[in-house]
MIMI-749397 format. One record per residue: residue in three letters; x, y, z of N, C-alpha, C, O, CB in turn. Coordinates in nm, 3 decimals, always signed. Glycine has a CB too. Example, Ala and Ser with C-alpha at 12.3 -4.5 7.8 and 13.67 -1.06 7.14 Angstrom:
REM residues 2
{voba "ala"; {+1.319; -0.569; +0.780}; {+1.230; -0.450; +0.780}; {+1.320; -0.330; +0.780}; {+1.424; -0.332; +0.846}; {+1.131; -0.447; +0.905}}
{voba "ser"; {+1.285; -0.225; +0.708}; {+1.367; -0.106; +0.714}; {+1.290; +0.003; +0.787}; {+1.341; +0.114; +0.804}; {+1.408; -0.060; +0.572}}
//
This chain:
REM residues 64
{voba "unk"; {+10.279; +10.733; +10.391}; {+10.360; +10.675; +10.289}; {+10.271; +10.632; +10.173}; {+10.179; +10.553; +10.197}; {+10.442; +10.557; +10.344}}
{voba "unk"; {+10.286; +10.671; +10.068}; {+10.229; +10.652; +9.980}; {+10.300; +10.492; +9.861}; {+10.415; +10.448; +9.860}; {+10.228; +10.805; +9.934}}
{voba "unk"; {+10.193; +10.448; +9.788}; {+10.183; +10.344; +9.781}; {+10.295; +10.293; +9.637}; {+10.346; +10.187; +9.602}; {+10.032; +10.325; +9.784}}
{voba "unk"; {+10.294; +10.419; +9.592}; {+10.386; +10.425; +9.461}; {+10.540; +10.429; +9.485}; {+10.625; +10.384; +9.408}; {+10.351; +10.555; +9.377}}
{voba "unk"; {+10.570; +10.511; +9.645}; {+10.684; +10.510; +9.716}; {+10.758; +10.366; +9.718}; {+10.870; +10.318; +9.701}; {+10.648; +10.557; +9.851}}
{voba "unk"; {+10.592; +10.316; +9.755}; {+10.674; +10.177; +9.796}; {+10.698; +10.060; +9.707}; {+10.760; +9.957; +9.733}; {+10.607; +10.114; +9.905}}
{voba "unk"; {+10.627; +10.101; +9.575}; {+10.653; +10.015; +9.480}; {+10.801; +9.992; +9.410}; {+10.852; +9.885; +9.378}; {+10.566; +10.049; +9.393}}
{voba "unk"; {+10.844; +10.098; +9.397}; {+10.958; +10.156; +9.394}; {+11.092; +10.095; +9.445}; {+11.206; +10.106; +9.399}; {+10.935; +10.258; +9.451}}
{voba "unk"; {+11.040; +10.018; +9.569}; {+11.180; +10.015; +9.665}; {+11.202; +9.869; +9.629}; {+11.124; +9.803; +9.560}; {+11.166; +10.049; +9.859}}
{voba "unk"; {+11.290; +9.835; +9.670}; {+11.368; +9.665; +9.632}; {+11.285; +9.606; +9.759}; {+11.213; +9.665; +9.839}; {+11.595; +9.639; +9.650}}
{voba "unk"; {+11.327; +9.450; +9.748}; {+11.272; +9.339; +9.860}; {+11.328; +9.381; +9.967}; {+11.257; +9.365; +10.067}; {+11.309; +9.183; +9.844}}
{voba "unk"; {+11.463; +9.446; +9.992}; {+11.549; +9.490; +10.094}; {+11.488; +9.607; +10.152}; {+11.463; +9.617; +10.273}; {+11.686; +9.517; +10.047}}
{voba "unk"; {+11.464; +9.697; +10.065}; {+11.422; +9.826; +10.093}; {+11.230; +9.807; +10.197}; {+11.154; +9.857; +10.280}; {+11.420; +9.916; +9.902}}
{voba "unk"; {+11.242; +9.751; +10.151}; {+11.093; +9.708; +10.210}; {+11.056; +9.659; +10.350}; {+10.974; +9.697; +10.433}; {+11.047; +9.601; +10.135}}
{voba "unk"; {+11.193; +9.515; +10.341}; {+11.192; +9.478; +10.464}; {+11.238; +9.556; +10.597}; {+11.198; +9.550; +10.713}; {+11.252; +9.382; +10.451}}
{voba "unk"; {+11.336; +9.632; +10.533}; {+11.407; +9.717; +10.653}; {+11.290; +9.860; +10.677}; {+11.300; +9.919; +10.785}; {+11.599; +9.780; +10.592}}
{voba "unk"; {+11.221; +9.893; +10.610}; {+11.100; +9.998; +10.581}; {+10.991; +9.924; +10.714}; {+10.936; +9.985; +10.806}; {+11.021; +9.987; +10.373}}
{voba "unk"; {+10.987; +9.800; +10.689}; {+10.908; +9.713; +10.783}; {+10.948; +9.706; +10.942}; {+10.888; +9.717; +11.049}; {+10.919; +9.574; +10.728}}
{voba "unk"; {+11.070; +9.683; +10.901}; {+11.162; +9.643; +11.085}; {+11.075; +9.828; +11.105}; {+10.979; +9.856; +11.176}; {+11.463; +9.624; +11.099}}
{voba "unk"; {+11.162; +9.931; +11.007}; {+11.141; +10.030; +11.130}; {+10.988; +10.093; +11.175}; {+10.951; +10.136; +11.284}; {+11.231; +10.158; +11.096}}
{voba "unk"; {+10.930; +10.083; +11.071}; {+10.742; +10.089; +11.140}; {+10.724; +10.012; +11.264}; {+10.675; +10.074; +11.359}; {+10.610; +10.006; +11.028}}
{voba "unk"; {+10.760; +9.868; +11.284}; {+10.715; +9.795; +11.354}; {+10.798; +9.881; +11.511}; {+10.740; +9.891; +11.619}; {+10.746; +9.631; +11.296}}
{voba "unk"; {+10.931; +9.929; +11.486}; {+10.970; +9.988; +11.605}; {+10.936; +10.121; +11.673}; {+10.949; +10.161; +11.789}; {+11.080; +9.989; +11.595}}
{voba "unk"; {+10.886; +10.178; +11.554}; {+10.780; +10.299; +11.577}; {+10.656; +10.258; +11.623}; {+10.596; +10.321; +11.710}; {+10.749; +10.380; +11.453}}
{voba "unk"; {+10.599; +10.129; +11.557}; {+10.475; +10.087; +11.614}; {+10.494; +10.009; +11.803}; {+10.398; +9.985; +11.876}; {+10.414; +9.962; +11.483}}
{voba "unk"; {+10.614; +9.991; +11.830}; {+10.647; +9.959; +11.960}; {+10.629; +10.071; +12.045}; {+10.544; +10.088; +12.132}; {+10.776; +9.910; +11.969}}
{voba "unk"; {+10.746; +10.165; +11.998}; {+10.716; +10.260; +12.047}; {+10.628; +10.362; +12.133}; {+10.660; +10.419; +12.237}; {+10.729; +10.269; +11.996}}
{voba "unk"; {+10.470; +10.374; +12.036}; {+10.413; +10.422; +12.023}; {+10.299; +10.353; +12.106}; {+10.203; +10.425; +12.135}; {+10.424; +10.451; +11.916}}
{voba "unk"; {+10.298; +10.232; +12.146}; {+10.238; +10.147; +12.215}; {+10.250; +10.182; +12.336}; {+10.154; +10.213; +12.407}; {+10.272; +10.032; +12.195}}
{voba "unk"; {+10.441; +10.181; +12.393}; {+10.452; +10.216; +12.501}; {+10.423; +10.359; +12.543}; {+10.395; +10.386; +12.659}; {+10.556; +10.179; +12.524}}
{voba "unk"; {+10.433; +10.469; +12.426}; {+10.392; +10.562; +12.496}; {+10.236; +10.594; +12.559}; {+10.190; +10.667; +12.647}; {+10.433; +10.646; +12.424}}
{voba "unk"; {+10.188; +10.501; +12.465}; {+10.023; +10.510; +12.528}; {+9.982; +10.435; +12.652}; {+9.875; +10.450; +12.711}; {+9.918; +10.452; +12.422}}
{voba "unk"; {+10.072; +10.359; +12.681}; {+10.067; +10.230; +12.792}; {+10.112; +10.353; +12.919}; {+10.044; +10.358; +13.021}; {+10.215; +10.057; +12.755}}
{voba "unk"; {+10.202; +10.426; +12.906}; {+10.267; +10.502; +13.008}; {+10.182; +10.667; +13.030}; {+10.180; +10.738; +13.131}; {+10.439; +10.514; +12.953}}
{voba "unk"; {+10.122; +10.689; +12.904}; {+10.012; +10.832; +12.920}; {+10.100; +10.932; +12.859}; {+10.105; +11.048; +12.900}; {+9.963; +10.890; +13.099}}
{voba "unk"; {+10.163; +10.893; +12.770}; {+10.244; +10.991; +12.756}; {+10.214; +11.050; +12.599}; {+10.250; +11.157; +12.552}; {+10.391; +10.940; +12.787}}
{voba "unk"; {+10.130; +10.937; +12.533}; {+10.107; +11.000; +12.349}; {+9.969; +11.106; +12.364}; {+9.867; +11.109; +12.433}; {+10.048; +10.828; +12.200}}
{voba "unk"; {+10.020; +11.175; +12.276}; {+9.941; +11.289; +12.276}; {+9.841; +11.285; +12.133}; {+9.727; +11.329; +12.121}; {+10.046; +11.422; +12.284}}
{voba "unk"; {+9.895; +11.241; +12.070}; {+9.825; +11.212; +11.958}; {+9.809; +11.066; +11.883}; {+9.876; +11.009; +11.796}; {+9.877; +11.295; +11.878}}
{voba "unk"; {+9.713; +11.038; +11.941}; {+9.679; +10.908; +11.918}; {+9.649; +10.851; +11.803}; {+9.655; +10.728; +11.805}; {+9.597; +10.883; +11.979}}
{voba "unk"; {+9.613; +10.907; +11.692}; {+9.597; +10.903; +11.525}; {+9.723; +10.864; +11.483}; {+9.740; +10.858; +11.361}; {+9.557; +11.047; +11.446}}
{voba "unk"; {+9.836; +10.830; +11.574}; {+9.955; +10.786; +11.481}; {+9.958; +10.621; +11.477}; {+10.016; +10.548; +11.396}; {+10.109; +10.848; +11.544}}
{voba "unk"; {+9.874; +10.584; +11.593}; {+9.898; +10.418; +11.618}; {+9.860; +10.350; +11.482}; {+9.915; +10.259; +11.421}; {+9.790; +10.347; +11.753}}
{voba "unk"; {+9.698; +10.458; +11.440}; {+9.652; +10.365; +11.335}; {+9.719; +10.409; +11.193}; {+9.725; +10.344; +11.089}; {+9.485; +10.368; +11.328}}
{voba "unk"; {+9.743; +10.472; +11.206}; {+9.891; +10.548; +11.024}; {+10.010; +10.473; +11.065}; {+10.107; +10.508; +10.999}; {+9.972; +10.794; +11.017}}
{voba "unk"; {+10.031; +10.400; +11.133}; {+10.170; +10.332; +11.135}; {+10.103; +10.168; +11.107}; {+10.151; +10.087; +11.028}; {+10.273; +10.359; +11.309}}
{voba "unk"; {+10.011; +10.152; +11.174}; {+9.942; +10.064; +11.133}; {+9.904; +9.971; +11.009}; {+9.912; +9.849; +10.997}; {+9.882; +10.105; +11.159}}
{voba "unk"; {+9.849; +10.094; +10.897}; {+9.822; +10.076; +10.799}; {+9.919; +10.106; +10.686}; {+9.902; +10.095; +10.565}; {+9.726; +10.122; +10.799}}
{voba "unk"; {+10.042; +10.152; +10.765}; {+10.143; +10.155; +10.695}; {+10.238; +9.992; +10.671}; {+10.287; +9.939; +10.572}; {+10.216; +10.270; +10.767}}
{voba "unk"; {+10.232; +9.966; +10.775}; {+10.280; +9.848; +10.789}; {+10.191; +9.729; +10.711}; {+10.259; +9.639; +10.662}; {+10.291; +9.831; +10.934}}
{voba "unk"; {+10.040; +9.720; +10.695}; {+10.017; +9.666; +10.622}; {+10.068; +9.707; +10.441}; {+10.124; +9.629; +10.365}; {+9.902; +9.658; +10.667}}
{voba "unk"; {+10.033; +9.835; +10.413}; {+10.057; +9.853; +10.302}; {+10.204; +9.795; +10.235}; {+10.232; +9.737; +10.130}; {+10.035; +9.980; +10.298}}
{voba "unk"; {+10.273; +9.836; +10.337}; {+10.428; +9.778; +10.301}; {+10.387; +9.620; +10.263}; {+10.384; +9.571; +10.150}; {+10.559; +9.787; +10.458}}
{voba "unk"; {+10.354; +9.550; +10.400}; {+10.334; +9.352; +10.347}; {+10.238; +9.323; +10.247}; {+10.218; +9.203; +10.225}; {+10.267; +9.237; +10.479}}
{voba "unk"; {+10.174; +9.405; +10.182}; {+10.056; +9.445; +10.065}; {+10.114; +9.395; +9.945}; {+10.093; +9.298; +9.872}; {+10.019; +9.617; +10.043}}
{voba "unk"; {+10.226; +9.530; +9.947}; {+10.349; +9.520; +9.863}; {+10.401; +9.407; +9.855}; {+10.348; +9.334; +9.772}; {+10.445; +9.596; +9.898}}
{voba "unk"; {+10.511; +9.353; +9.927}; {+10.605; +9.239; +9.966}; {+10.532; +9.103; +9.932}; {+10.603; +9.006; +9.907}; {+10.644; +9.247; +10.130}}
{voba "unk"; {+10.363; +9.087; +9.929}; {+10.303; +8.980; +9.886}; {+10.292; +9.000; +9.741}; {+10.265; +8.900; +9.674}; {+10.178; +8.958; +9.954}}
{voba "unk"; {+10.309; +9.119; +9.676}; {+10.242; +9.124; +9.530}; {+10.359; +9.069; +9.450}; {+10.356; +8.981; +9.364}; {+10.190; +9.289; +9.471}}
{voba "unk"; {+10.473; +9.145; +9.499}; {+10.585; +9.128; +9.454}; {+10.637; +8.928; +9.442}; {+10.687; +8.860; +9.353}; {+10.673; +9.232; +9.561}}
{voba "unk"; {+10.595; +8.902; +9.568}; {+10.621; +8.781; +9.574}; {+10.545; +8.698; +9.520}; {+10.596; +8.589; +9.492}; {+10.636; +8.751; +9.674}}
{voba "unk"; {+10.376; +8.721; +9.481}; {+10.357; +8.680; +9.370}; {+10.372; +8.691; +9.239}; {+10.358; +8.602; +9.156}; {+10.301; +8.673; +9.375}}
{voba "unk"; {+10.407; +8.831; +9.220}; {+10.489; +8.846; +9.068}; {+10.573; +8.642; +9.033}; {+10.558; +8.535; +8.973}; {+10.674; +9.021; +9.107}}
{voba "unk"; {+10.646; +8.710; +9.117}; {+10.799; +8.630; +9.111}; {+10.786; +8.483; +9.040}; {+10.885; +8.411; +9.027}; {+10.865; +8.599; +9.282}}
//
């Protein structure tokens, strides 16, 4: 996800952008907990996705 994407989106758009990383980032936990992820390069891209999003959501909120 790129960073301009996310500039883009409203306070709403962001937060709900957030819920669903974090459930992909659940996800993706359990599949490694159980042996089942095959590609393990996604833990840390969801990762840093999720920061980038609260990156956002702080700038914005210091705009404000």
């Amino acid at each position: 996800m790129k960073t301009t994407e996310l500039r883009a989106k409203s306070d709403a758009e962001l937060q709900k952008e957030l819920l669903d990383l974090r459930k992909a980032q659940f996800g993706l936990r359990m599949q490694m907990a159980t042996q089942q992820l095959t590609n393990t390069s996604q833990v840390g891209k969801v990762r840093k996705d999720i920061a980038r999003v609260k990156t956002i959501q702080r700038e914005k909120a210091a705009a404000k």
